[in-house]
Structures are given as C-alpha cells and as structure tokens.
C-alpha positions as CSV (number, residue, x, y, z in Angstrom):
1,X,23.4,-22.0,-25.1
2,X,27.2,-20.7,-24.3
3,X,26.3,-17.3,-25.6
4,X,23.2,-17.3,-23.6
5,X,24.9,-17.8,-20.3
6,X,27.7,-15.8,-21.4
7,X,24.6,-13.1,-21.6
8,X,23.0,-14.0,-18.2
9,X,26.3,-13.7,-16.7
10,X,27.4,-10.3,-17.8
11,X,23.7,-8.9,-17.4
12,X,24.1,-10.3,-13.9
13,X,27.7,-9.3,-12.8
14,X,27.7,-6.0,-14.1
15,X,24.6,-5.1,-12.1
16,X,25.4,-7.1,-8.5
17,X,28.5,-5.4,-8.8
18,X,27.6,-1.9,-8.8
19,X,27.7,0.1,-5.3
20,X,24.5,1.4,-6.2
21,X,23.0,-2.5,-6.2
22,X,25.2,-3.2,-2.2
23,X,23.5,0.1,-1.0
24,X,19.9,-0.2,-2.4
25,X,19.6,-3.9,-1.5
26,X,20.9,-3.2,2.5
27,X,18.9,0.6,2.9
28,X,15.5,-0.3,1.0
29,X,14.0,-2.4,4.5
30,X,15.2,0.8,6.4
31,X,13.7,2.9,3.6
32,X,10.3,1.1,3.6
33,X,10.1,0.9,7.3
34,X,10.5,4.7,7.7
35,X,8.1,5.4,4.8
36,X,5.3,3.6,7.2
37,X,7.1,4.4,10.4
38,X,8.1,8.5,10.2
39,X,4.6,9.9,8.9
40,X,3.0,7.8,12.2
41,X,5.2,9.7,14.2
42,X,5.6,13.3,13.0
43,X,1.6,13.1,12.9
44,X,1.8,13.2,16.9
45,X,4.0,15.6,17.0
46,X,1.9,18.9,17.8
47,X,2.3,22.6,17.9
48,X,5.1,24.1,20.2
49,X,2.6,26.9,20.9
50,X,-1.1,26.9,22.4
51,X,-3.7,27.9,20.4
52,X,-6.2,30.1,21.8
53,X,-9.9,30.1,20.7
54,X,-12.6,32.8,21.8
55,X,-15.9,31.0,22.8
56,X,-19.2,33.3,22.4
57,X,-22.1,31.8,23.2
58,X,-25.3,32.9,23.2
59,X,-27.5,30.5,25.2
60,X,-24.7,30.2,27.9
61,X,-25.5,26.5,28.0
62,X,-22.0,25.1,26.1
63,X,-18.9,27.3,26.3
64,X,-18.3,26.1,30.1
65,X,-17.5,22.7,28.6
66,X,-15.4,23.2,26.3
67,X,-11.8,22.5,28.8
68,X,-8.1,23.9,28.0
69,X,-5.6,21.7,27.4
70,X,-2.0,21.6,26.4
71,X,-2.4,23.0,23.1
72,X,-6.0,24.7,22.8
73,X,-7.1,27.0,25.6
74,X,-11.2,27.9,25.3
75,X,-11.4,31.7,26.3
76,X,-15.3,33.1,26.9
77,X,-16.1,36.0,25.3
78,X,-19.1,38.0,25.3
79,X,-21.3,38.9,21.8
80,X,-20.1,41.9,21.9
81,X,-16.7,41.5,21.5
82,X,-17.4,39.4,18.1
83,X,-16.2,42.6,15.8
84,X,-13.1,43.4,18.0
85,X,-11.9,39.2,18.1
86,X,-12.5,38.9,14.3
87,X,-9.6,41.5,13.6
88,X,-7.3,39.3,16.2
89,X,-8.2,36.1,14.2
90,X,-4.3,35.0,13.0
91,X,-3.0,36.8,15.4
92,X,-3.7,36.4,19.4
93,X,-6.1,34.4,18.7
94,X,-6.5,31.0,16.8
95,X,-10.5,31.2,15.9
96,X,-13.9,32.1,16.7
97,X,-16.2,29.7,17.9
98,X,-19.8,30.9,17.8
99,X,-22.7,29.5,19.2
100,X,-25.9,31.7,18.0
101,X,-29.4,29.1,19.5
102,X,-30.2,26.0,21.2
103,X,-27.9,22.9,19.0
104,X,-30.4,20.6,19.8
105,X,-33.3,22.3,18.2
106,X,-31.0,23.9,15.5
107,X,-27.6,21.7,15.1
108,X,-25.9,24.1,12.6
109,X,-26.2,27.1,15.0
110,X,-22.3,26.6,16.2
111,X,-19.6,27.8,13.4
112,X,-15.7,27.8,13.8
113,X,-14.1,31.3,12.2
114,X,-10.4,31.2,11.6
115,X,-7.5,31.6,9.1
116,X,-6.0,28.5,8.7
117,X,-7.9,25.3,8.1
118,X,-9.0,23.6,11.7
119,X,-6.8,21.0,13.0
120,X,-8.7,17.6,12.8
121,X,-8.6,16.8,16.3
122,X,-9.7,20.1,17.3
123,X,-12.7,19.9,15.4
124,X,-13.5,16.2,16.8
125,X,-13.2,17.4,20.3
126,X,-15.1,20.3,19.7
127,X,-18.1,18.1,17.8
128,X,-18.0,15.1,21.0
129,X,-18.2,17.4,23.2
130,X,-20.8,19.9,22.1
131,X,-22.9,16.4,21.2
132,X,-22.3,15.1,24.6
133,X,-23.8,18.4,26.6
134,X,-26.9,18.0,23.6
135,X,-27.2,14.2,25.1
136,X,-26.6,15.2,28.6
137,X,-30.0,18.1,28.0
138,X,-32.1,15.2,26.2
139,X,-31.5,12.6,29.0
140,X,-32.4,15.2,31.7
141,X,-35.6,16.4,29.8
142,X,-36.6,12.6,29.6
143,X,-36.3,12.2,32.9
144,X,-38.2,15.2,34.0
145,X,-41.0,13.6,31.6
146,X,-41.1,10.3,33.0
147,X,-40.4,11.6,36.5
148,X,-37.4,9.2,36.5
149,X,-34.5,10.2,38.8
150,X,-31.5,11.7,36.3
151,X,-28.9,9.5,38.1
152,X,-30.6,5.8,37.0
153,X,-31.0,7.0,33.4
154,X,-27.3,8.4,33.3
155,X,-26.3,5.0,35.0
156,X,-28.1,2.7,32.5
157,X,-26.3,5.1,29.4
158,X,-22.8,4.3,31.0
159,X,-23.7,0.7,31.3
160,X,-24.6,0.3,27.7
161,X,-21.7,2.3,26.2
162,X,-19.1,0.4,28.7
163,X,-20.4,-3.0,27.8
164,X,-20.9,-2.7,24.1
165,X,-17.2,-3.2,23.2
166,X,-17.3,-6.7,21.4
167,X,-14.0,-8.9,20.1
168,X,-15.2,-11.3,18.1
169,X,-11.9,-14.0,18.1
170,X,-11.2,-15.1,14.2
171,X,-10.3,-19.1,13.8
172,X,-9.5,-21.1,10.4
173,X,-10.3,-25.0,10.4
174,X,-6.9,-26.8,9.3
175,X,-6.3,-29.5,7.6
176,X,-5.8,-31.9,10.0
177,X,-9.1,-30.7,11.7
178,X,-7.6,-28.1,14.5
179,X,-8.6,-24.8,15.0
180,X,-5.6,-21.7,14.5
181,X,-6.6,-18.7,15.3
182,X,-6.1,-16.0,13.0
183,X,-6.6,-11.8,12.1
184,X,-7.7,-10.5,9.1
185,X,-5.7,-7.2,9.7
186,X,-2.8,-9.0,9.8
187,X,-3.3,-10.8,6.8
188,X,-4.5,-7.7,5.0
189,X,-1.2,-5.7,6.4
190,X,1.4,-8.9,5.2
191,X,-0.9,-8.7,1.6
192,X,-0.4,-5.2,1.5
193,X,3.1,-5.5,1.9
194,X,4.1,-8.7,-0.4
195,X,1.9,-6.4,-2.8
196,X,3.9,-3.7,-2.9
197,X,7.3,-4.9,-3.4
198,X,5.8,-7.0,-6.2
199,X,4.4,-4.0,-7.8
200,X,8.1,-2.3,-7.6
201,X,9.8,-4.8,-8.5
202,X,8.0,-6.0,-11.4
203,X,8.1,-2.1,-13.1
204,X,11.5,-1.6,-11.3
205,X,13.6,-4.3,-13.2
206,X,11.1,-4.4,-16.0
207,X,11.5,-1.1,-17.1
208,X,15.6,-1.5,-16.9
209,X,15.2,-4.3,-19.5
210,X,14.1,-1.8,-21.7
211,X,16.2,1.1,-21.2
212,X,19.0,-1.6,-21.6
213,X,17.3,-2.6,-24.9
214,X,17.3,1.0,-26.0
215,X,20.6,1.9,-24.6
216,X,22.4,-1.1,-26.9
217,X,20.3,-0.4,-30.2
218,X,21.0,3.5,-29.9
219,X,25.0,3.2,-29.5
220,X,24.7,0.6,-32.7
221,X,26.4,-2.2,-29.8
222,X,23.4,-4.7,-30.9
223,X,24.9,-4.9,-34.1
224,X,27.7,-5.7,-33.2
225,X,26.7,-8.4,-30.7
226,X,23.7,-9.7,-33.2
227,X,26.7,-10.8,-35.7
228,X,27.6,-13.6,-33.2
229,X,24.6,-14.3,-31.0
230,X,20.6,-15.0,-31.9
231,X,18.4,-12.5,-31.1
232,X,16.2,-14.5,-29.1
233,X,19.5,-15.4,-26.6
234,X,20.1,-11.8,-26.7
235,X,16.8,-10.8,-25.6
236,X,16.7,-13.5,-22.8
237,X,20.1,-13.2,-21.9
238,X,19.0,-9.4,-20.9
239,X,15.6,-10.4,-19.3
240,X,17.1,-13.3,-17.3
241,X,20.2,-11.7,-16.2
242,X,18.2,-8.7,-14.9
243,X,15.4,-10.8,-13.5
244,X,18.1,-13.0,-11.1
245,X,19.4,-9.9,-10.1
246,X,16.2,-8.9,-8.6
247,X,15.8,-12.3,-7.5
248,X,19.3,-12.3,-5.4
249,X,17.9,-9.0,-3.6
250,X,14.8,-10.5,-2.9
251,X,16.7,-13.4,-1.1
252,X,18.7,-11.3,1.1
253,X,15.6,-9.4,2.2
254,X,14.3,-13.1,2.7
255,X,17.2,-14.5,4.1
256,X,16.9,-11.3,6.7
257,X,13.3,-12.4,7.5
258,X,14.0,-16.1,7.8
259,X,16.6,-15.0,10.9
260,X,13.9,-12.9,12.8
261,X,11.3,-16.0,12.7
262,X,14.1,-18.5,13.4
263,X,14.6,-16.2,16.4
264,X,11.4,-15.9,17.8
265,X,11.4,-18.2,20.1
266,X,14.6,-16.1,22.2
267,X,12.9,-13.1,21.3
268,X,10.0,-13.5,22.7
269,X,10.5,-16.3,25.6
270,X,10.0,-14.0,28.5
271,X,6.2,-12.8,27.0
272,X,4.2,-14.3,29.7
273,X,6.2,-11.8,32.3
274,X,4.9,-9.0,33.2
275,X,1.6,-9.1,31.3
276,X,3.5,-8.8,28.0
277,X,2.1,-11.6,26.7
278,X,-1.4,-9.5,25.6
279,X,0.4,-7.4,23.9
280,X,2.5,-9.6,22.0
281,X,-0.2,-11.6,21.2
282,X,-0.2,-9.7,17.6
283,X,3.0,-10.1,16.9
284,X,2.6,-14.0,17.5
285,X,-0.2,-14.2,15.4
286,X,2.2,-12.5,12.5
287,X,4.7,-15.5,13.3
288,X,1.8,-18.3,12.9
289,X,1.6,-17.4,9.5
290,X,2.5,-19.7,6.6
291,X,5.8,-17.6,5.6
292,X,7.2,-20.7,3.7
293,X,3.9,-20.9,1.7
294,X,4.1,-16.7,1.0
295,X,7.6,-16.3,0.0
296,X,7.4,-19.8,-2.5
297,X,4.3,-18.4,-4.2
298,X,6.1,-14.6,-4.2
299,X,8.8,-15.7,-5.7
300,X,7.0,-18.0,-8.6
301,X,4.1,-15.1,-9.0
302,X,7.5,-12.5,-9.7
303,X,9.3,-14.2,-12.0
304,X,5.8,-15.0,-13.9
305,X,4.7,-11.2,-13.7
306,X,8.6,-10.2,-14.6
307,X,8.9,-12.4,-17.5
308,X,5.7,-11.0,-19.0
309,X,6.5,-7.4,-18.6
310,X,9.9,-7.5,-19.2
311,X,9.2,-9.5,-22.2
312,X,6.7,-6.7,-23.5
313,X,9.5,-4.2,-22.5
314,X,12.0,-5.8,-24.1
315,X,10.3,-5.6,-27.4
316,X,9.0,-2.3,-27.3
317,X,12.8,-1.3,-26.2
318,X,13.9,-3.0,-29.7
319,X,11.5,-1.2,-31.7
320,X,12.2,2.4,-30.9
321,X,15.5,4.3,-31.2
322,X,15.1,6.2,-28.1
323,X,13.5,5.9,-24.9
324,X,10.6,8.9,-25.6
325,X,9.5,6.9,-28.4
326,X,8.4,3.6,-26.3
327,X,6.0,5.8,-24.0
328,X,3.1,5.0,-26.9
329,X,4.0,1.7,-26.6
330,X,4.5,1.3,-22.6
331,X,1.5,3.7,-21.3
332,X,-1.2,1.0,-22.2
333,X,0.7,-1.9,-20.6
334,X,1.7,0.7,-18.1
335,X,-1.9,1.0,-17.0
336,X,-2.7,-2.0,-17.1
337,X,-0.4,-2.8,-14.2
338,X,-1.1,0.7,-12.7
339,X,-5.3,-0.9,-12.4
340,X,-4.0,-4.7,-11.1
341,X,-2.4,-2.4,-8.2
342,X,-5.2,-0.8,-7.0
343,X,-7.3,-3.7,-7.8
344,X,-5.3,-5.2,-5.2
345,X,-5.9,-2.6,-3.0
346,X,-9.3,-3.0,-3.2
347,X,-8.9,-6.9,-2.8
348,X,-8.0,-6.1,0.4
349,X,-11.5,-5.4,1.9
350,X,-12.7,-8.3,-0.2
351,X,-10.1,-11.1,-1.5
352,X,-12.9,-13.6,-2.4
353,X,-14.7,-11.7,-4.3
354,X,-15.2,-11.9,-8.3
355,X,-13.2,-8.6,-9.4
356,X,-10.3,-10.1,-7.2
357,X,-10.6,-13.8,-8.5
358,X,-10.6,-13.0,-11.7
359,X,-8.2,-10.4,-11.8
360,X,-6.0,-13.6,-10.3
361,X,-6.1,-15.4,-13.4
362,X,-5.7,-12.8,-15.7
363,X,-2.5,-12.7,-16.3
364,X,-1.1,-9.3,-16.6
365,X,-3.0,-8.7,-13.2
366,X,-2.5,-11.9,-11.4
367,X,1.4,-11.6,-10.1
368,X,-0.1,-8.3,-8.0
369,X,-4.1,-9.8,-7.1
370,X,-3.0,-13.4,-6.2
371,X,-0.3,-11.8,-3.8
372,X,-3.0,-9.9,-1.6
373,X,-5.0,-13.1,-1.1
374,X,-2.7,-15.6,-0.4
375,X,-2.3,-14.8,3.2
376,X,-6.1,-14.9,3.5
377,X,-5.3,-18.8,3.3
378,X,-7.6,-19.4,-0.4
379,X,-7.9,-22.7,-1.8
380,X,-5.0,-24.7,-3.4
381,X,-6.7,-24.9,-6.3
382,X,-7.0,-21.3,-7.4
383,X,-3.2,-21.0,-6.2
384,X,-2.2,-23.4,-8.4
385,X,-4.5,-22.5,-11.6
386,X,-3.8,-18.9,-11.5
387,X,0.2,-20.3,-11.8
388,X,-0.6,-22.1,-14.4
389,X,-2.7,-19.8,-16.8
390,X,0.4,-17.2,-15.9
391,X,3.5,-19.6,-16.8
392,X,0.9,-20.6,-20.1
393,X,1.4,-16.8,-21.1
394,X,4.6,-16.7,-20.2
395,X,5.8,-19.0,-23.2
396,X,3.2,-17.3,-25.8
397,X,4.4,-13.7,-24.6
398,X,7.9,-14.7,-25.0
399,X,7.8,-16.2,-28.5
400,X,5.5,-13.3,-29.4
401,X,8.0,-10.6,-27.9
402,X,11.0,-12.6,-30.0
403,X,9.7,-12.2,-33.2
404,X,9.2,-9.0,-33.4
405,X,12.5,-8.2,-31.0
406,X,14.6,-9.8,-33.9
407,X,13.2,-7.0,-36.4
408,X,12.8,-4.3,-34.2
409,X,16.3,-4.6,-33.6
410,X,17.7,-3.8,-36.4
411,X,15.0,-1.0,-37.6
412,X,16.7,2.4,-37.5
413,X,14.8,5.9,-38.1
414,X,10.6,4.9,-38.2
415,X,8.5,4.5,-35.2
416,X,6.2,1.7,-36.1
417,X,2.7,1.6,-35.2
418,X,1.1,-1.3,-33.9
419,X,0.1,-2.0,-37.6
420,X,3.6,-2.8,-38.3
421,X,4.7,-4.3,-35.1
422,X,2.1,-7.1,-36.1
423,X,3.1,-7.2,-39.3
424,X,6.8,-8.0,-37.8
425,X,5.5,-10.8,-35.6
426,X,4.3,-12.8,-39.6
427,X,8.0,-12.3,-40.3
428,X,9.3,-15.8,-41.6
C-alpha cells in the first residue's frame, strides 16, 4: 500500500506541477467559450463591399421587388445586355439573376449566374421574396374569381400568419407535487456540454496513461521500478494518479461554477427593472437546474468511464514497445468511444429512447449517453443501475487489464496479437 501511494503521489505531483497543467486548467473555460462564442460572431460579420447583381427579367412582373440594401444592390437590366453582364460576372458585377416566364406556372424559370458560390442569405431573400410576389399574384387572381375585394383577403392572410406564433410553456411534476417550469433547449445545451468535457476528458487523460506506460517500458525504467513494487500497484499507481489530476481540474472549473450560482441572486436582483426580467427569464431557468445532482453524477460517470479506458490503455501501453504499435490495439476501443459520442449527440433529440437507454448501461458508452440525459430529469432508477452495471465492469476490467499488464511489461521485441494477449490473461 506505501508503494502505491508513493505512485499516486508522484503521478500526481509531477503533473499539477507543470505550468502547462496552471495554464490549461485557467485558459480551457475561455477556450471553450470562444470556440462557441467567435464562429457566432464572425458569422455576422459581412462583406466591406456591396455586391451588385444585374436583374433581367422577362415578364417585368419581379425585378421591381427585389430592394438594395447595405450589401446587395438589385440593378435592372434589359435581355439584351445578358451577353455583355456575363463577361462582368467577378468583376463589376456580383451575378446574374434571370428570370425567363411566369414562376408561378413554371417555378424553375429564375436562375442565379455567378463565380463564387451564393451567399446563403442572399439566396433566402431572393427565394421569400420572389415566393411572396407569386402569393401576392395568386391572392389577387382569387379574388378577381370570387369577386372578393383584394384588401379583406390580404387582411385575413396577415391575420393568420401574425397569430399563428404559439409557445407552448414546458412544466415537470416534482416530487413533492409542484409544478417547475422547465426548457428542453436548455437541458439539451447543459447535456451537450457535460457531454463534451466528458468525452475529452476521458480520451485526454486516458490516452496519457498510456503514453506514460509506453514511455517507462521503452526507457527500460519499469524494470527498474518492477524490482520493488507489484505490477498491479504500478499500473494503478499510474491510472489513479492521472485520473485525480483530471479530477482536481474538474473541481476548479466547478468550484468557478459553484461562485456564479451562489451569486445569482446579486447578479440578477435588479431583473424586474426595466423589462429585463423577459429576457433573463432563460438564464433563470439555467439556474433552476439540479447543478448538485449534474456535477455528483459527472463526477461518478468520469471516474467510471476513466477507470475503464484508462485501464484498457494501460494494458495495451504495456504490451507494445512503442506507441505506433498500440494503434491496432486502441482503434477498436477508440471507436467505440468515437460511436457513444455521437450516440449522444443523437440522444439529444431523443434521450428516452431505446438506442439512448441502452447505450446507458453499456458500459463503454454509458459515462458519455447517461451524461446527455441526466438534465432531462430521468428516473432514479436508471441513474442508479447504469452506475452500477459501470462500477461492476470497472473491477472485472481492472483485474482483466492487470494480468496481462504484468506480462506485457516485461515483453521486449513481439507485438502480440490478441491471440496472445489472451493467452497472457491464463497466466498463473
């Protein structure tokens, strides 16, 4: 037992020491919030210049529609300029917009020309409102039909477009029998998230178990330290050393989160002025969640998914010489946890379903699946059996990882097969 802590310790120390460890533990919540944050805003960011598109329609009936604005101005051009404007297309101008018959009898008659691809927004605006002049025709030629003055039918349309917008409000019976009110964005988005950093960290420290494995068995220091300490203390001492490492970042980051919902209430006792309270009513709704309840089961789902991989890491580290050798080894576990990722995703849409329940038990996926539903509030039940199935494998991964750890090594110059790393595991 002194040897192993003697392990843990030094794993630990030399890690939380490093600069390295102080810089990516304070800049990785910056790092992730800019990841979400910067695409969002360079996205708005538009053109300096205004691009200019040559209108030529045929019927007359759609190019007066189409308005300027900051960065697109609509020019009207006659048919027979088409030949000359093609040659200016990347140049003065930005496209050719053509409009050859009626859209409402033929929809396909309108085609964009240009060199580069056509913004996104461009094309939506140009779509709406072509489609609302088509609407605007078909309304008119309905009333002519039914002798129905234009304005009562254009009336009614507003009506029914300005009264359609429904919110239906989301509430969750609790426990003691009163109603909270809840989103399922926000649970998705605070899933999502949890998701994530459990996906990182889990292959993060996982895969430095291993390269610590290989590391030590290359530069013959595991023979040295074998002479004095078991190899199962030696393996642990790696993986749990590691693992608290993680574990003391994940604290801080914690820690950090625990101070901004302890200070809610100064933060945001002044809502109500100024109408602010509507739009902080999202933000509120994030607070109501069960934090306590997300970071407990975060924290027992990591150190079950960690123990597993870094187990299997562990031993595929001792049974190679060098790291290119364990990638026959790690790509199948690899994808493995690659899928429970984007089964995850997936849960989002639909976290009670039976690909994301199940994938919740299984173990090698659960540490990822279980994450994305536990802010949708599921039943204690599954919480606690998908715990219990994963803390089951812990201890059988382990003691399989061990054995063959022990022999592995010590095994200079062959890369075993699967074949043999079985064989290594009947070992007395």
């Amino acid at each position: 037992m002194n040897a192993l802590n003697l392990i843990i310790k030094r794993e630990y120390l030399s890690r939380i020491k490093k600069r390295s460890f102080v810089v990516l533990t304070l800049l990785m919540p910056v790092l992730m919030v800019a990841i979400i944050a910067v695409p969002l805003l360079l996205s708005d960011i538009q053109d300096s210049g205004i691009k200019r598109i040559s209108v030529i329609d045929n019927t007359g009936k759609y190019a007066s529609h189409l308005k300027s604005s900051e960065h697109y101005a609509f020019e009207i051009a006659g048919k027979e300029q088409n030949n000359h404007l093609k040659s200016e297309v990347g140049k003065d101008i930005f496209g050719i917009l053509q409009i050859t018959g009626d859209l409402a009898e033929n929809p396909t008659a309108a085609t964009f020309v240009s060199e580069k691809q056509i913004p996104l927004d461009l094309q939506g605006y140009i779509n709406n409102t072509l489609s609302e002049v088509i609407k605007s025709d078909k309304i008119n030629l309905l009333a002519q039909e039914a002798n129905i003055d234009t304005k009562i039918i254009v009336d009614i349309r507003q009506v029914i477009e300005t009264s359609g917008n429904i919110k239906v409000t989301t509430k969750r019976w609790s426990d003691d029998g009163s109603e909270k009110e809840t989103s399922s964005s926000i649970a998705a988005g605070v899933g999502g998230i949890f998701t994530f950093i459990m996906y990182m960290f889990i292959l993060m420290y996982g895969t430095m178990v291993m390269q610590g494995v290989v590391e030590e068995k290359s530069n013959r220091i595991v023979e040295v330290m074998i002479s004095s300490v078991k190899p199962f203390d030696l393996m642990m001492g790696k993986i749990i050393g590691i693992g608290l490492t993680g574990i003391t970042q994940l604290c801080i980051w914690f820690g950090i989160l625990a101070i901004i919902l302890g200070a809610k209430s100064t933060l945001f006792a002044e809502a109500d002025m100024g109408g602010l309270s509507s739009q902080l009513a999202g933000i509120e709704m994030l607070f109501s969640i069960n934090w306590a309840e997300i970071i407990i089961s975060f924290l027992l789902l990591f150190i079950g998914g960690y123990l597993i991989y870094a187990s299997l890491f562990a031993m595929f580290g001792a049974a190679v010489d060098n790291a290119q050798d364990t990638q026959q080894f790690v790509m199948p576990v690899t994808l493995i946890f690659i899928f429970s990722f984007y089964v995850g995703i997936y849960s989002l849409q639909n976290p009670d379903g039976p690909l994301a329940f199940w994938c919740s038990m299984i173990p090698l996926t659960s540490p990822i699946v279980m994450m994305v539903r536990i802010p949708f509030e599921i039943p204690l039940w599954e919480k606690i059996l998908s715990i219990v199935i994963l803390y089951t494998s812990v201890f059988f991964t382990v003691k399989f990882a061990a054995k063959i750890y022990r022999v592995g090594i010590l095994m200079y110059g062959k890369k075993p097969s699967i074949k043999e790393l079985i064989k290594w595991f009947s070992y007395k």
